[in-house]
N, C-alpha and C positions, 0 to 999 in steps of 0.2 A: 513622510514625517520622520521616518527611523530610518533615515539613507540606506535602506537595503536596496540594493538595485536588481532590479525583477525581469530577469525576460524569458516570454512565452512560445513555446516551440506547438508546433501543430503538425501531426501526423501525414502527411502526402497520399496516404492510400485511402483517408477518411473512408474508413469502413462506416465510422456511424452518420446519419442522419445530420447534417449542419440544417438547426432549424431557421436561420437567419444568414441564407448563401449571402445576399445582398452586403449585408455588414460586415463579414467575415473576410469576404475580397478587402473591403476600404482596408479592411485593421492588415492584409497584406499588401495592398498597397503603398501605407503610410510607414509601413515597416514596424507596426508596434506589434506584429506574432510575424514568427521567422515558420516557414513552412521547407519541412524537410524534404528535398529532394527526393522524385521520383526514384524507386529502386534502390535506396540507399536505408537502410536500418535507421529508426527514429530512437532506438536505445544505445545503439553507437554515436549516432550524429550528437545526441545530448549528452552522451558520455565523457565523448573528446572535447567537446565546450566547457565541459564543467575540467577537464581535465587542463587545459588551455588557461582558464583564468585562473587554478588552483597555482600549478607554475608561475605563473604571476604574482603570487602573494594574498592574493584573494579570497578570503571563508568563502566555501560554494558550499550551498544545501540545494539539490533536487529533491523536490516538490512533485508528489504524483501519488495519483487517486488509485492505481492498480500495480502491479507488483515489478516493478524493473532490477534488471541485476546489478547491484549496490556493489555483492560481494566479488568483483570483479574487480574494482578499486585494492581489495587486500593480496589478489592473487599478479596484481602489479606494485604492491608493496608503496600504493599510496593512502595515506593517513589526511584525515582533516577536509575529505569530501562525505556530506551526512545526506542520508535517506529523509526525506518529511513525508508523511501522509496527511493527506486530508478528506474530508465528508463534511456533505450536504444534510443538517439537519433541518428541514423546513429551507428558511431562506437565513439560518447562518450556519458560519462554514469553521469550521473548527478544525485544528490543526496537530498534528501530534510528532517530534515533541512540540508545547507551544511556542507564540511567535517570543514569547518573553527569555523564554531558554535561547533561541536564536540567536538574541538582540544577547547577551549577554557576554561573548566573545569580539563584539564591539565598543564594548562601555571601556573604557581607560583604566588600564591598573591604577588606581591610588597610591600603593605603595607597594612593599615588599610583602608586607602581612596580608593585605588584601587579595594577593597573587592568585591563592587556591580559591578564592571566592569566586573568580569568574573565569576560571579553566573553562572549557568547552567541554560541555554536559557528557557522559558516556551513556548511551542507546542502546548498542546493536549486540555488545561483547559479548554480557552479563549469564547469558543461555547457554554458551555454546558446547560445555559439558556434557549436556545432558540430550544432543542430538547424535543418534545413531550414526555412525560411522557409515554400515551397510543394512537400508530400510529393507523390511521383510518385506517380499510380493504379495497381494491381498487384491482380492476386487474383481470382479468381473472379468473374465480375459481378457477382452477386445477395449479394455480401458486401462490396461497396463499399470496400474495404482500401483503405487509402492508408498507404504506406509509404516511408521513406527507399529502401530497397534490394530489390532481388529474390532477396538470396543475405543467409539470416543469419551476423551477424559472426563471426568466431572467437572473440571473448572472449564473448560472449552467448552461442555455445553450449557452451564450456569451463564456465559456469557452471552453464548445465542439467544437463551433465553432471557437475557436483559436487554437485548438487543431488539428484536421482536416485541418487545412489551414496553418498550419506549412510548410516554403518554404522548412524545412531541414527533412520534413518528406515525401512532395511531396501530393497531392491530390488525396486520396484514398477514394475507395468508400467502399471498404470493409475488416475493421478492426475487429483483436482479443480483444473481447472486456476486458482481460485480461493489455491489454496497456493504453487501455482507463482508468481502473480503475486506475492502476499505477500514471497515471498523473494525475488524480481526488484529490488521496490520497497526493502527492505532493503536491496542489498549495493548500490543505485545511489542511494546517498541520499535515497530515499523518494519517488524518479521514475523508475523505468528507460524511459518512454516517453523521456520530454524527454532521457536520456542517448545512447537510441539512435535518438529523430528517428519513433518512430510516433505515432499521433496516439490511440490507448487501443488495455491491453493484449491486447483479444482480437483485433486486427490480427498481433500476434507468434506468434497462436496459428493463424491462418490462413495464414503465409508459411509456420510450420514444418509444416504437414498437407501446400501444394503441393511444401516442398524434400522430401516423404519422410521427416521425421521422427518426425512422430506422427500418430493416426488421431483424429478429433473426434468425442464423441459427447455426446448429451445425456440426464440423467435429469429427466426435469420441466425443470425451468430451470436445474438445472445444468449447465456443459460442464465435459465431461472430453479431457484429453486419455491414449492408449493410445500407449505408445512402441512403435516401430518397430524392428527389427533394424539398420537402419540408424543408428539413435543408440544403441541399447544394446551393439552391438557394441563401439563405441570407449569402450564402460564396463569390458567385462570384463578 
């Protein structure tokens, strides 16, 4: 209904679980998900596409639930390709920035006055002051962390702890920390590394295991994190 035109790229190495192989073939049969070539980078492959239609004339925003490098785009000195993140709350799916910010570099200038009214939103800039140039070493040896701080922030963890205590998420103790990151990168404009100075997010996931607040574990290659009494006390 809002002519965005939408296409789905699917990983080739599918590391995860496809719980419907059957239907996922059709949707690559009928050509409505493009599946990345064997051997070939799924953040490159999506990259040059979005890079392909930007050249063209085209608003491109990639869309994606875990961390791809955006800032890749600035160090080729291309402008007007945007990051979106999204998350699964229950069964709706919520977008950051939203689809309405999107849709708004589409609507038709009105006039001259109108202009600044639907400039295309600025996201990513806003922080970038306030990220360490050269992060201090921290953390475990054998996990190479390199971090802004050795103490996480109060407002980063005021967050987790709204995050965890969501009525529509239910109070879990033990979360893919994949979600967690998802909703990190939503409420910090679709970076919380670059807002809070680490260098990717499973650095934030090894401060909070040493500050005591969660325990890391892994299924296959996913990590999880299991909250600690120590953070879920200042939940109840």
């Amino acid at each position: 209904r809002s002519g965005i035109k939408t296409i789905f790229v699917a990983d080739a190495t599918l590391r995860h679980k496809i719980m419907e192989q059957e239907n996922y073939e059709i949707l690559l049969n009928q050509e409505k998900v493009l599946q990345v070539p064997r051997g070939t980078s799924a953040d490159d492959y999506i990259w040059k596409m979005a890079k392909r239609y930007h050249k063209d004339g085209t608003h491109v925003s990639i869309v994606t639930n875990d961390w791809f490098p955006i800032d890749k785009g600035q160090d080729e000195k291309i402008t007007g390709i945007d990051r979106m993140t999204f998350m699964f709350i229950d069964d709706m799916i919520i977008f950051q920035p939203s689809l309405e910010e999107l849709l708004k570099p589409m609507i038709p200038k009105l006039s001259v006055s109108t202009e600044k009214k639907w400039a295309k939103p600025k996201t990513t800039n806003t922080v970038e002051a306030i990220v360490p140039k050269k992060p201090v070493q921290h953390g475990k040896p054998n996990l190479s962390v390199k971090i802004q701080s050795t103490v996480v922030p109060d407002e980063l963890l005021m967050t987790l702890k709204d995050f965890v205590s969501d009525p529509n998420r239910h109070l879990r103790k033990k979360i893919n920390f994949s979600l967690v990151s998802s909703y990190l990168h939503s409420k910090y404009g679709g970076n919380f590394c670059k807002h809070f100075g680490y260098t990717k997010p499973k650095d934030l996931a090894s401060l909070l295991e040493t500050q005591g607040y969660v325990v890391l574990s892994h299924e296959g290659k996913t990590l999880y994190v299991e909250l600690t009494e120590k953070l879920t006390s200042a939940i109840k």
